[in-house]
C-alpha positions as CSV (number, residue, x, y, z in Angstrom):
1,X,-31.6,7.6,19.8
2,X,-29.6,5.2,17.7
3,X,-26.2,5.4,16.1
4,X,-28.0,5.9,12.7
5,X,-29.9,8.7,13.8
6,X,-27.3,10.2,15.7
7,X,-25.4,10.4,12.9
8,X,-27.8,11.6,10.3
9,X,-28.9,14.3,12.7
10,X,-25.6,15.5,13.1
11,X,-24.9,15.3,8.9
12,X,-28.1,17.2,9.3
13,X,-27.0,20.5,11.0
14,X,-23.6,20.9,9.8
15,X,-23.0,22.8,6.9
16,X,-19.4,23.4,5.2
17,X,-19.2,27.1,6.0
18,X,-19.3,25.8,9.6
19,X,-17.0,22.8,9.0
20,X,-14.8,25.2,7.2
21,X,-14.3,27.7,10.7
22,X,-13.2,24.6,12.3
23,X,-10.5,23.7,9.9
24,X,-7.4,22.2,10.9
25,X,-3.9,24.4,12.5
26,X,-0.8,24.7,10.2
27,X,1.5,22.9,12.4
28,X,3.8,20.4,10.7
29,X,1.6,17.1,11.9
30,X,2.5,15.4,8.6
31,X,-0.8,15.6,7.0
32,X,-0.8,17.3,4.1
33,X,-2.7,20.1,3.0
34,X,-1.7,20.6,-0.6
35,X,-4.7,19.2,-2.1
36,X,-6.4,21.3,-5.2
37,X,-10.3,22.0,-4.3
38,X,-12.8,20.7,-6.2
39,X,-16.2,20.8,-6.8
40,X,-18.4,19.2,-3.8
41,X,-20.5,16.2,-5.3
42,X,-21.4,14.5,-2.4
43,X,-22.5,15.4,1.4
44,X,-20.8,12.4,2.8
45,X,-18.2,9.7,2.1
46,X,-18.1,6.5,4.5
47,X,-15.0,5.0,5.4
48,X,-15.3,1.3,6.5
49,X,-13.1,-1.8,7.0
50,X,-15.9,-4.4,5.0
51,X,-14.9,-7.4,6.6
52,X,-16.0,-5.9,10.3
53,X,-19.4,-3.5,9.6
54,X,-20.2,-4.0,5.4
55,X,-23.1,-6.1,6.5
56,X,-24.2,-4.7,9.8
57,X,-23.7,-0.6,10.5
58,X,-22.2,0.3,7.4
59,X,-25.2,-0.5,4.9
60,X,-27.7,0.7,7.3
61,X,-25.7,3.9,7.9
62,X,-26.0,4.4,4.2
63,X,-29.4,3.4,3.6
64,X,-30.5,6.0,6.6
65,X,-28.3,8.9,5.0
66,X,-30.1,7.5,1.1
67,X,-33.2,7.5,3.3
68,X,-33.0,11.6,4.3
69,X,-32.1,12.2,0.7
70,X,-28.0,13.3,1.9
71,X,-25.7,12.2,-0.8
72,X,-23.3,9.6,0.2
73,X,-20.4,8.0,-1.7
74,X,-19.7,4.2,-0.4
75,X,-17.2,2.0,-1.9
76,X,-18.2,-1.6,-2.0
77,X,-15.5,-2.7,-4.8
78,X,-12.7,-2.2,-1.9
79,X,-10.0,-5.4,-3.0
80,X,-7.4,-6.2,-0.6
81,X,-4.0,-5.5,-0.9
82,X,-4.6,-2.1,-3.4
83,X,-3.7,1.4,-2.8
84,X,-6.1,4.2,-2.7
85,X,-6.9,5.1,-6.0
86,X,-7.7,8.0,-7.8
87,X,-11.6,7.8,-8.0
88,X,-11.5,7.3,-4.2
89,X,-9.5,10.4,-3.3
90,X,-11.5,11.9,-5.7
91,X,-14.5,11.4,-3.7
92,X,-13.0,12.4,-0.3
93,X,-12.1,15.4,-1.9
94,X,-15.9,16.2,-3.3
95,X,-17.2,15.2,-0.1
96,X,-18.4,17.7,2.6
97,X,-18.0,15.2,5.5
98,X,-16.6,12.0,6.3
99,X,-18.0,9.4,8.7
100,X,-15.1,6.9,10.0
101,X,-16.4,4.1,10.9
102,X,-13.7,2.7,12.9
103,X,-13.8,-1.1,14.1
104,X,-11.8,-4.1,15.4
105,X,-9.5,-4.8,11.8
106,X,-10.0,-1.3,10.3
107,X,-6.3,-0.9,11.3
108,X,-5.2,-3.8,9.3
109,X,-6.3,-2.5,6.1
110,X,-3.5,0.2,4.2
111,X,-6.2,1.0,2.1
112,X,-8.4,2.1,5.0
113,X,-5.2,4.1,6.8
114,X,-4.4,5.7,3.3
115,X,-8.1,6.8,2.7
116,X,-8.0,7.8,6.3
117,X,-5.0,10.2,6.2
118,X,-6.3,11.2,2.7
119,X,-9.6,12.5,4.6
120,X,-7.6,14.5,7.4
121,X,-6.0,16.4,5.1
122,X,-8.8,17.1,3.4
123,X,-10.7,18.6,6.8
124,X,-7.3,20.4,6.6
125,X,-7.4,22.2,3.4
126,X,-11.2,22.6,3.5
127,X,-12.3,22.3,6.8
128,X,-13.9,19.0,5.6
129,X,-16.1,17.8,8.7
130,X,-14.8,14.2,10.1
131,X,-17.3,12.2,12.5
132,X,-15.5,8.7,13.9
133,X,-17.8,6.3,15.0
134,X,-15.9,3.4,17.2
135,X,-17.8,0.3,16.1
136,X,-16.7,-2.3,18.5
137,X,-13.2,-0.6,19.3
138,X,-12.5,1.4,22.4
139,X,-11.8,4.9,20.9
140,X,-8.5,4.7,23.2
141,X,-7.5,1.3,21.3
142,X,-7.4,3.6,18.6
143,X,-5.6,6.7,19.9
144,X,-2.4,4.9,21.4
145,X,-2.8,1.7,18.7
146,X,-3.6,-0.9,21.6
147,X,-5.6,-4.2,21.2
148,X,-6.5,-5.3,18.0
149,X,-4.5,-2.0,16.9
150,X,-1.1,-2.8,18.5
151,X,-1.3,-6.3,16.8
152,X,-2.3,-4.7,13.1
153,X,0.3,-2.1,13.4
154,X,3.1,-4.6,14.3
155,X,2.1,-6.7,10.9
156,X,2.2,-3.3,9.2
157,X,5.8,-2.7,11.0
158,X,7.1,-6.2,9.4
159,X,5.2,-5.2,5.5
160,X,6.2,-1.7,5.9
161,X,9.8,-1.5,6.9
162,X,11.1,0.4,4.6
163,X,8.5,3.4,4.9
164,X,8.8,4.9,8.3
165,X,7.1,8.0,6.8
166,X,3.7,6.6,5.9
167,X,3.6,4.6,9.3
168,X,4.0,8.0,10.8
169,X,1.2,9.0,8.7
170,X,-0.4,6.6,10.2
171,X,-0.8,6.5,13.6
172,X,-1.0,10.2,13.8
173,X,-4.0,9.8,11.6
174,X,-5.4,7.6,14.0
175,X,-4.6,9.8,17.0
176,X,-6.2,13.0,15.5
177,X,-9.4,11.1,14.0
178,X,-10.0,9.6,18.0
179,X,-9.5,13.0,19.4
180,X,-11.8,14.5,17.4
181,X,-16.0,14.0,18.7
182,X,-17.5,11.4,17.5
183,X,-19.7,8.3,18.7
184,X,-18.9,5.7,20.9
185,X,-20.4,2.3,20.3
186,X,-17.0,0.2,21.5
187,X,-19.4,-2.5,22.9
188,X,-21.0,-3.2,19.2
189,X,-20.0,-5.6,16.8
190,X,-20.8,-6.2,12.8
């Protein structure tokens, strides 16, 4: 069975209610669950560092989920360098699920870490169901920050200096999206 499959099956047989009996604890893990609920528009969002899977697993993971008629929300406009916006957090919010599709520079990317954190407090609030994929990453590269990781979040150390907080944010978003079950494909590429 292939990643895509794998994937869609598992989009398949989860439903909210379920998603929402395995929402998140209230301990203080600095994600925030304050987030106003809104109407669900779409089934799935896909978060993606484009550079690393936009032309690989990323479009066929969307074209498969388009294919078994489960709405997906994909943004392709992504511009370096800009924060999250409001139409994106929008559309984790009215999502059901999230697949992270983590990969060798998704670190790199604030908008990818902010959208990210943005999505664990949504499975927070609403028991929003998160599936990380490791796309050419070792799921524990991602958990402690090693590798590719280490090297993004010491750039993001030197750029980010002066906001301890949202590199907090960050790595325990990190930690909690590679504990969670996902799929493994840390020997893939593109």
């Amino acid at each position: 069975m292939t990643i895509l499959q794998m994937c869609c099956r598992s989009l398949t047989f989860s439903s909210p209610s379920s998603a929402a009996a395995a929402g998140g604890d209230d301990d203080d893990d600095g994600i925030e669950a304050n987030i106003p609920p809104l109407r669900e528009k779409y089934d799935v969002f896909i978060s993606f560092r484009g550079e690393d899977t936009r032309d690989g697993i990323t479009s066929h993971l969307h074209a498969a989920l388009l294919q078994k008629k489960i709405e997906t929300y994909i943004d392709y406009r992504l511009q370096k360098g800009e924060e999250i916006g409001p139409a994106l957090r929008e559309a984790i919010e009215q999502s059901t699920h999230s697949v992270i599709i983590f990969s060798q520079n998704y670190a790199s990317s604030t908008w990818c870490l902010d959208e990210l954190v943005h999505i664990l407090e949504c499975k927070k609030r609403y028991g929003h169901m998160v599936i990380p994929v490791f796309y050419g990453i070792n799921p524990s590269h991602v958990r402690k920050q090693h590798g590719s990781y280490a090297g993004a979040f010491a750039q993001l150390e030197k750029r980010c200096k002066d906001n301890i907080d949202k590199m907090h944010k960050w790595r325990h978003a990190l930690k909690t999206a590679a504990d969670l079950s996902g799929f493994d494909y840390s020997n893939k590429r593109g």
